[in-house]
N, C-alpha and C positions, 0 to 999 in steps of 0.2 A: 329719543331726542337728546339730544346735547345744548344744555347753555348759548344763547344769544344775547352780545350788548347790544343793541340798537343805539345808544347813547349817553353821552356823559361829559357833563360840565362841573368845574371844580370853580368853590367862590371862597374868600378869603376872608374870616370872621378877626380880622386885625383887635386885637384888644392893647396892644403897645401903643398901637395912634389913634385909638378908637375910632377905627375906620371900616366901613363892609367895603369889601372892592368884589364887585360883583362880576364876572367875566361875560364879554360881551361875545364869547368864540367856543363851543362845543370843543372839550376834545379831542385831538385827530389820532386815530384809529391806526394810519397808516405808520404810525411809532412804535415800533417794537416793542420801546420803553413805556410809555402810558398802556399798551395794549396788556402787557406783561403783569404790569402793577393793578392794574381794575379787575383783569381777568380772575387773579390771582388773590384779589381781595372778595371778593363774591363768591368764587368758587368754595372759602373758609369759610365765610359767615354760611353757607348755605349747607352746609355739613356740623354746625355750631350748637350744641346738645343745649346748650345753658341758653337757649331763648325762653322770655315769657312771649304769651300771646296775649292777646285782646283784640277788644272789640270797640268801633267808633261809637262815641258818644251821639245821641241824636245833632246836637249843635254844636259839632265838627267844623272848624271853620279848614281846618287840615284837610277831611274828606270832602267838605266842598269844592276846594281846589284840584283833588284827585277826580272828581267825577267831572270837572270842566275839561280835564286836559283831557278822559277820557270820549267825550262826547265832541274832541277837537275845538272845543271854544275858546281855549287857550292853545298856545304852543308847549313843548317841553324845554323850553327855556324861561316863560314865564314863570310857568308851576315850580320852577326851579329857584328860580330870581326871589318869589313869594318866599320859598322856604327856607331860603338864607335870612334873609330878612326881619322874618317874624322868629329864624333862631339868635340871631344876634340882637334882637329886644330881650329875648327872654335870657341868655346869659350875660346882658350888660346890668341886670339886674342881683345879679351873684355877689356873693361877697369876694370872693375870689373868682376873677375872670383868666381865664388863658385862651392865647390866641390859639385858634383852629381853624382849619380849611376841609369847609363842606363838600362833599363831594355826594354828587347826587348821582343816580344812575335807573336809565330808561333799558330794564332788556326782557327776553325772556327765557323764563327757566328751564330745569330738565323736561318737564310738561309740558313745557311750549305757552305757561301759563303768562302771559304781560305781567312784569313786576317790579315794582319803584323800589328802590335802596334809595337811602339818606344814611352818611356815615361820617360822623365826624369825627375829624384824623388830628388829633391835639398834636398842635407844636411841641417839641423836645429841643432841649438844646443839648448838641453835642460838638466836639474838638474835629478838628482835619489839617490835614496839610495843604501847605498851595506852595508850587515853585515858583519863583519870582527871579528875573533878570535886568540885573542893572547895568547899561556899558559894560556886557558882557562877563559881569559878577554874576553865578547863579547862584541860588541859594535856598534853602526852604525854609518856611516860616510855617508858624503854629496858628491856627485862627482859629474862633468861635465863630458856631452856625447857631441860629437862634428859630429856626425854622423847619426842624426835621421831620419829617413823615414819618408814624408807625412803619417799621419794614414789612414786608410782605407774611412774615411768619410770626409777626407778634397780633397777640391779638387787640381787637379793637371795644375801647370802654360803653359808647354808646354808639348805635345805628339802629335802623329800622329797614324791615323789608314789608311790604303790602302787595298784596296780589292785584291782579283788576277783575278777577273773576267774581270773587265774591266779599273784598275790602278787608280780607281778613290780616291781622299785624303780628308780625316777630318783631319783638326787639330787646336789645339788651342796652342797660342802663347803668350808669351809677350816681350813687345818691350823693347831689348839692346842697350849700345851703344858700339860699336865696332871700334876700333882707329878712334873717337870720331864723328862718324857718329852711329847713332839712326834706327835701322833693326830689322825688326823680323828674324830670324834666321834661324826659321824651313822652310819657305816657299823661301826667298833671297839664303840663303847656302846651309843645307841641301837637303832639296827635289828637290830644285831647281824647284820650280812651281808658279801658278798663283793662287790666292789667292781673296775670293768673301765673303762679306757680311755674317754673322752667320744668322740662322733663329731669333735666337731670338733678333739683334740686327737690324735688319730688320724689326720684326715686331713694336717692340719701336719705331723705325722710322717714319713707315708709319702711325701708333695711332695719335703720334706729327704731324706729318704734317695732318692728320685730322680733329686732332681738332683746329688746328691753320685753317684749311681754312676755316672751320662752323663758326669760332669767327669771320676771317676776311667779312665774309659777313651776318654778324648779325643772325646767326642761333645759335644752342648750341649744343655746341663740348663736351655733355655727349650723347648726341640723336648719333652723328657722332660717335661718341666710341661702343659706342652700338653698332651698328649698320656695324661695324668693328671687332669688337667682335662675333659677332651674324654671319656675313662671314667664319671668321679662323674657328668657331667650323663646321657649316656646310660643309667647304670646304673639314678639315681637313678627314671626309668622306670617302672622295673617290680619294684628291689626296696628294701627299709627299711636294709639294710644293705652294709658292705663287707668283701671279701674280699680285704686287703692282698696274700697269693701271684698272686691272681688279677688283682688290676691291675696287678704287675709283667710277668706274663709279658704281659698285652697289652701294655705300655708298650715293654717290650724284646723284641720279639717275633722280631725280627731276630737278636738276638745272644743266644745261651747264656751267653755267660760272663756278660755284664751279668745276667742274670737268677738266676742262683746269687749269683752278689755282692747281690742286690737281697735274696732269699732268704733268705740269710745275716742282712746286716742284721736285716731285720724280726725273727728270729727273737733277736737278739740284742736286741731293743729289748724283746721279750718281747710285740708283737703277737699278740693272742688271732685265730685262723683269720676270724672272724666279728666284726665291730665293727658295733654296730646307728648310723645316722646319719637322721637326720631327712631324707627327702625334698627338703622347700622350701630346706637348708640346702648339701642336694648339688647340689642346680640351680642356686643362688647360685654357690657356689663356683665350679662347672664355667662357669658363665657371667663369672667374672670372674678376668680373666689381667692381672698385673703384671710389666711387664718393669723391671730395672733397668739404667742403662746406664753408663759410666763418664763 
């Protein structure tokens, strides 16, 4: 199966006039240009190694909205309209606000799985040209845009994806400070959920603490990477996720103590038993080894 948008309405988090303008018109599809730009924006995040995940809080007011529109008691404009809304309370509270345009989207994925995106696309400002003609003087002039879209290829600081199969959350974030406490937003406010480890920040981790246990007991922590390396791509195989206990004791499979000391670590770093990681991202990895030399 191939990716389907079913829908998509973009809402306007104006922080200059501190105004929501909430669009009262779905997306038209039959535009090359917004078909291009959504398409093309989903199609990233959904190949996007650096997600955390998590899980709704029992008193979700986020998931309660998601399970209305699921059982059709709402529309997908309301559940939508909701979620601008309740984002523009929660960043008019920031100490630093910037204007951003919410762009929510109804589709479903390579599975054919129904799946909500919420991605908010922060205003930039950047320079352009505009031709202008006066009584047949043309001429061109320099203007500022105060409203620019992330382009298609850059990436995006916060969004969220949720499934409808079984409510499960990606999202990536970055951290605010909000009446001068330091939050991530989409996971504390919005979604209201619990929030785990990215695969790729995960495996960073567990390489580091690798190679740091190979040097602490006089072995070499390029053998140990390897070897760690050489795990993710095989693993990557057959399953979606990693089991940090589980790739020490292969890695150190020779030495107990290396493996308690590995053990140790992880557990110290506060590695969750199970870190879900994207596939094509563990093959990557496994497939690429960097040595440094002096």
């Amino acid at each position: 199966m191939t990716m389907m948008i079913q829908k998509a309405i973009l809402h306007i988090l104006d922080f200059n006039t501190n105004i929501c303008i909430l669009s009262q018109q779905d997306l038209d599809f039959s535009s090359d240009v917004v078909y291009e730009y959504v398409d093309k924006r989903i199609e990233r995040l959904l190949k996007d190694a650096g997600q955390q995940t998590g899980v709704f809080y029992a008193t979700s007011s986020f998931q309660n909205v998601l399970q209305k529109l699921q059982m059709e008691e709402i529309t997908f404009d309301d559940a939508a309209a909701a979620i601008a809304k309740k984002t523009y309370d929660i960043l008019s509270h920031c100490d630093e606000t910037e204007s951003t345009d919410l762009l929510v989207v109804d589709f479903n994925d390579d599975d054919d799985v129904r799946t909500l995106a919420v991605l908010m696309l922060e205003n930039k400002t950047a320079y352009t040209h505009q031709v202008l003609d006066e009584e047949g003087h043309v001429y061109n002039k320099l203007i500022k845009h105060y409203a620019i879209l992330p382009g298609t290829g850059q990436k995006i600081e916060a969004y969220a994806l949720i499934r409808f199969d079984d409510f499960s959350i990606r999202f990536v974030d970055k951290k605010r400070k909000c009446n001068g406490e330091d939050m991530y937003i989409l996971p504390d406010r919005l979604l209201q959920c619990t929030s785990c480890i990215s695969g790729r920040d995960a495996v960073k981790m567990v390489n580091k603490i690798a190679a740091q246990v190979a040097e602490d007991h006089g072995g070499s922590s390029v053998e140990a990477l390897s070897k760690a390396k050489n795990y993710l791509a095989d693993h990557a195989e057959t399953s979606d996720s990693l089991s940090p206990k589980e790739l020490g004791a292969v890695v150190f499979s020779d030495n107990k103590d290396m493996q308690n000391q590995f053990e140790q670590e992880i557990q110290e770093a506060q590695l969750p038993d199970q870190v879900p990681v994207q596939q094509d991202f563990a093959r990557r990895t496994g497939k690429t080894h960097k040595i440094k030399t002096d």
